[in-house]
DSSP file (Angstrom, degrees, kcal/mol; ACC not computed):
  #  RESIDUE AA STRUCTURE BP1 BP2  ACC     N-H-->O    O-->H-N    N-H-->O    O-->H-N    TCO  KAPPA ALPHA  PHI   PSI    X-CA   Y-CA   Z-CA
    1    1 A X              0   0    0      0, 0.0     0, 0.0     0, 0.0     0, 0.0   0.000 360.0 360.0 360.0 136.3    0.0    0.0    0.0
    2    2 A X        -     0   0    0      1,-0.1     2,-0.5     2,-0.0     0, 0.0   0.078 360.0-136.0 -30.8 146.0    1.0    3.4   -0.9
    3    3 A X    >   -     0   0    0      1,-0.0     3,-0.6     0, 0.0    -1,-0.1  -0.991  16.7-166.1-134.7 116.2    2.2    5.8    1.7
    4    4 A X  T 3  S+     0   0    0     -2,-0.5    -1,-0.0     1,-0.2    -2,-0.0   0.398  85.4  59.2 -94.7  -6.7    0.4    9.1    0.6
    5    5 A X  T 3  S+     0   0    0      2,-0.0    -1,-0.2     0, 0.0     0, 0.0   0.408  72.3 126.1-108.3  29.3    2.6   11.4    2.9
    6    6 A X    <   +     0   0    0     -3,-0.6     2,-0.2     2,-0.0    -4,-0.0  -0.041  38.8 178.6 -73.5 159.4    5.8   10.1    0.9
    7    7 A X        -     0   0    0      0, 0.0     2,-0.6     0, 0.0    -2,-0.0  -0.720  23.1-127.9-176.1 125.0    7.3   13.6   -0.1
    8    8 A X        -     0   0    0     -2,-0.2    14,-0.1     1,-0.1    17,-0.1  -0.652   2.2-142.2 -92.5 131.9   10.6   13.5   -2.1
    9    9 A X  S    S+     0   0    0     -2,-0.6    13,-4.9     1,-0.2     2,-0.4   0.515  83.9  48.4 -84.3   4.4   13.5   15.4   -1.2
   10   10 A X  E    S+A   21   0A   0     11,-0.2    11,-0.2    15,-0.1     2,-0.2  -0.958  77.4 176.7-145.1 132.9   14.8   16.4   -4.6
   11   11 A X  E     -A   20   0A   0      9,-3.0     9,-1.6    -2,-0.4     2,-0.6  -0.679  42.6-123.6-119.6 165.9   12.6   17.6   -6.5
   12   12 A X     >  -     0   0    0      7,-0.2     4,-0.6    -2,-0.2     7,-0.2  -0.371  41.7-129.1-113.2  70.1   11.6   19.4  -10.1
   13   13 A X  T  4  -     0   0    0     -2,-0.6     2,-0.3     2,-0.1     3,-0.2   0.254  42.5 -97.6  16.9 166.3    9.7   23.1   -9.1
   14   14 A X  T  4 S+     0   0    0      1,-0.1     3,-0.5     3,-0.1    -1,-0.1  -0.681 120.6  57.1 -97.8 171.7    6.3   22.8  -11.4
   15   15 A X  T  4 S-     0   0    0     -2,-0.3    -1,-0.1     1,-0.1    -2,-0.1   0.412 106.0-125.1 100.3 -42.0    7.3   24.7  -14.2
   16   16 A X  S  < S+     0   0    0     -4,-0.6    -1,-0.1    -3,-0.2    -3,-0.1   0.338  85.0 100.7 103.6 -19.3   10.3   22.6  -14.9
   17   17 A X  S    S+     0   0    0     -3,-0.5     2,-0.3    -5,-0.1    -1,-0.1  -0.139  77.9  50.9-128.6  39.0   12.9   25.2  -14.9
   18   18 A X        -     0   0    0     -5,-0.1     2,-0.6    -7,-0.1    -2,-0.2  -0.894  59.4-150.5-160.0 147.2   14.4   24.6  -11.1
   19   19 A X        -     0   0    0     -2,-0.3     2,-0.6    -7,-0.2    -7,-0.2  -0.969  17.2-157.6-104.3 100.8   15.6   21.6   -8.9
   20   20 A X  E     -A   11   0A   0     -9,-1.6    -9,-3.0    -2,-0.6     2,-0.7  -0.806   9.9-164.1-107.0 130.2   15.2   21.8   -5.5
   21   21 A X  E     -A   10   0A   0     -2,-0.6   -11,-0.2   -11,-0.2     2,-0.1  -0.873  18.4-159.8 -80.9  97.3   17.1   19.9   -3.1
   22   22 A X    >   -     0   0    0    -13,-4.9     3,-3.4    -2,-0.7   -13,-0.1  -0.439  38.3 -62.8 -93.5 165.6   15.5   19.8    0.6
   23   23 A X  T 3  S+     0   0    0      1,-0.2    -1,-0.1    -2,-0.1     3,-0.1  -0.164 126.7  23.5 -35.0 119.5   16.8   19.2    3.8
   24   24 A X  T 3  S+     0   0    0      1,-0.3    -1,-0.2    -3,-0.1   -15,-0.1  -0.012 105.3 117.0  70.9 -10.7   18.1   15.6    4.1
   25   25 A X    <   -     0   0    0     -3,-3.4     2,-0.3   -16,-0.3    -1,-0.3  -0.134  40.5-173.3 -82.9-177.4   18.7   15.5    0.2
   26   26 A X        -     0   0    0     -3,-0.1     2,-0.9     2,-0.1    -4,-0.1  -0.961  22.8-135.8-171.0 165.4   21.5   15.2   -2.2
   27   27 A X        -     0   0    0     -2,-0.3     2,-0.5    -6,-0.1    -6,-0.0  -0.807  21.4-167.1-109.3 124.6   22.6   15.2   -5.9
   28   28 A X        -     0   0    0     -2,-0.9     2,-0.4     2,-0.0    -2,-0.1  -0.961   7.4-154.6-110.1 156.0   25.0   12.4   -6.9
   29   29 A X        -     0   0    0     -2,-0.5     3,-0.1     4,-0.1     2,-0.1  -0.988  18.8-143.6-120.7 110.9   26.8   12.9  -10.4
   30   30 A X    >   -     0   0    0     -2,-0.4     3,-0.9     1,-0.1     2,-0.1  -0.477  37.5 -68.8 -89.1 169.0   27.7    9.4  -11.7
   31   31 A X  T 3  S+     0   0    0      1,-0.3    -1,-0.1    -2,-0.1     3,-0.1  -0.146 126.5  28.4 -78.6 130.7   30.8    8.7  -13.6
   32   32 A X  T 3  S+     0   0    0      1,-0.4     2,-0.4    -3,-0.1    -1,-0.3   0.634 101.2 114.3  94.9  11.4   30.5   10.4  -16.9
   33   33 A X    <   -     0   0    0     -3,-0.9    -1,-0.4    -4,-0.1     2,-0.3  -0.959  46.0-154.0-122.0 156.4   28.4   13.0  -15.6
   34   34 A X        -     0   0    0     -2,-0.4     2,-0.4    -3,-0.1    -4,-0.1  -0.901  24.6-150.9-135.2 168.8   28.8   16.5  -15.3
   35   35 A X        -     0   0    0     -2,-0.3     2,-0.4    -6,-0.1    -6,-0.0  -0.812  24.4-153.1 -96.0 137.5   28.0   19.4  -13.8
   36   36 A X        -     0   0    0     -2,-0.4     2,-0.4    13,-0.0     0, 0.0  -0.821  10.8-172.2-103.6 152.8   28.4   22.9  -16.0
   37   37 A X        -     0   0    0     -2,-0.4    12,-0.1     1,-0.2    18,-0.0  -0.950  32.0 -98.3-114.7 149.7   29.0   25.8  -14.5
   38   38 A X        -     0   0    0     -2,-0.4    12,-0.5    10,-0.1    -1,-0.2  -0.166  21.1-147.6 -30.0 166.6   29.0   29.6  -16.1
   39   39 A X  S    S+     0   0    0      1,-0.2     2,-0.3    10,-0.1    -1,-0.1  -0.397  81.4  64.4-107.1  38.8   32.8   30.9  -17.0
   40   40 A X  S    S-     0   0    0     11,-0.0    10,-0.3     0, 0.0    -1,-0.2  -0.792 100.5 -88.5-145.9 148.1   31.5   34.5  -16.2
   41   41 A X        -     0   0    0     -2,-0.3     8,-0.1     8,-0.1     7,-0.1  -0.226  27.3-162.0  -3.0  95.9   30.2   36.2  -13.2
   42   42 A X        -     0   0    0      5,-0.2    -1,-0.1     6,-0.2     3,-0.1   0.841  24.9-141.5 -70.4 -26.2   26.6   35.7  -12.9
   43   43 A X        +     0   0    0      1,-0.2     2,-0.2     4,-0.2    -1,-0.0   0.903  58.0 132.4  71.8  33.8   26.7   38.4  -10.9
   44   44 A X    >   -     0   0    0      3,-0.1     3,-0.7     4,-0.1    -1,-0.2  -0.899  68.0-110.2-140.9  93.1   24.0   36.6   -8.6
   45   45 A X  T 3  S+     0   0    0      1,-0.3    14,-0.2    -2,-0.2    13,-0.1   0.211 102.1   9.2 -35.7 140.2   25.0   36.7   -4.8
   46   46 A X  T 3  S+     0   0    0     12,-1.9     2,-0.7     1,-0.2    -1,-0.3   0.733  92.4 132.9  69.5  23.8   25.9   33.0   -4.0
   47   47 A X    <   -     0   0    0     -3,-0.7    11,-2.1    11,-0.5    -5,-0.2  -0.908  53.7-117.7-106.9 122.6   25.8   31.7   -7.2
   48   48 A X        +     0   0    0     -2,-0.7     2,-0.2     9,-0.2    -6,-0.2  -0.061  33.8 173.4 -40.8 155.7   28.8   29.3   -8.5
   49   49 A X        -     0   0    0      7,-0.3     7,-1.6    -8,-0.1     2,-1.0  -0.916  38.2-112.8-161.9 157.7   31.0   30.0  -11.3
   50   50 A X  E >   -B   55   0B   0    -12,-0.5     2,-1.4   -10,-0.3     3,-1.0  -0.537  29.5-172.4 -90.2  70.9   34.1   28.7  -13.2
   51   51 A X  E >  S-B   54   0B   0      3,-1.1     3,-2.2    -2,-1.0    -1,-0.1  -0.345  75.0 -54.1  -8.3  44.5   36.9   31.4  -12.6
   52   52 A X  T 3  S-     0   0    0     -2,-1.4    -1,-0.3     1,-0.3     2,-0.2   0.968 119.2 -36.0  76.4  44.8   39.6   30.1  -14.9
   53   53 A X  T <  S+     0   0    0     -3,-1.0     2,-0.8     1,-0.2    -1,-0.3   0.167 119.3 104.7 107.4 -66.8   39.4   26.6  -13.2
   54   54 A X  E <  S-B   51   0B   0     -3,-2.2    -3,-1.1    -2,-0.2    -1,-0.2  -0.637  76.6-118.8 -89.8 139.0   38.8   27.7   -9.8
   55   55 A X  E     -B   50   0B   0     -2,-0.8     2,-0.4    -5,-0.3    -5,-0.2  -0.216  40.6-174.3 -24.8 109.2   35.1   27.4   -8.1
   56   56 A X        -     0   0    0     -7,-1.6     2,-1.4    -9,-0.0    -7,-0.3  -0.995  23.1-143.0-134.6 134.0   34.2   31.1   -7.3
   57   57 A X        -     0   0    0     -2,-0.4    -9,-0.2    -9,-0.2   -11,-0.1  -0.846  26.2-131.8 -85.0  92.8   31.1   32.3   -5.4
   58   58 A X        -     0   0    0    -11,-2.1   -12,-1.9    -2,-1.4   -11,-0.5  -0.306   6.3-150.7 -43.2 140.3   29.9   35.6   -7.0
   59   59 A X              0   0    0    -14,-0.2   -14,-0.2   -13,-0.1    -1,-0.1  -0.214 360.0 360.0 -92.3  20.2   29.1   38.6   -4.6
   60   60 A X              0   0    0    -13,-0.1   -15,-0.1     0, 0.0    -2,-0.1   0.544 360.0 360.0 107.4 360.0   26.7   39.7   -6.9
């Protein structure tokens, strides 16, 4: 039987165009996957970027 208060902890916004991770979740990247980043400034406090290589948290 079905457990109707099941709620998953990564999830896909409705809409499509976000992935949300909630408390207790996680993203695994299997081998041969990747994650992209930007190579510019997004210029969106907190936001990742690839800085020549290194990992940089924009300040916006």
């Amino acid at each position: 039987m079905a457990d109707g208060s099941y709620t998953s902890k990564v999830y896909r916004k409705q809409g499509g165009n976000e992935l949300v991770v909630a408390s207790g979740g996680k993203v695994t990247v299997e081998a041969g996957g990747a994650i992209i980043l930007p190579t510019a400034d997004p210029h969106v406090v907190g936001a990742l970027w690839n800085n020549a290589g290194t990992i940089t948290v924009s300040a916006g």
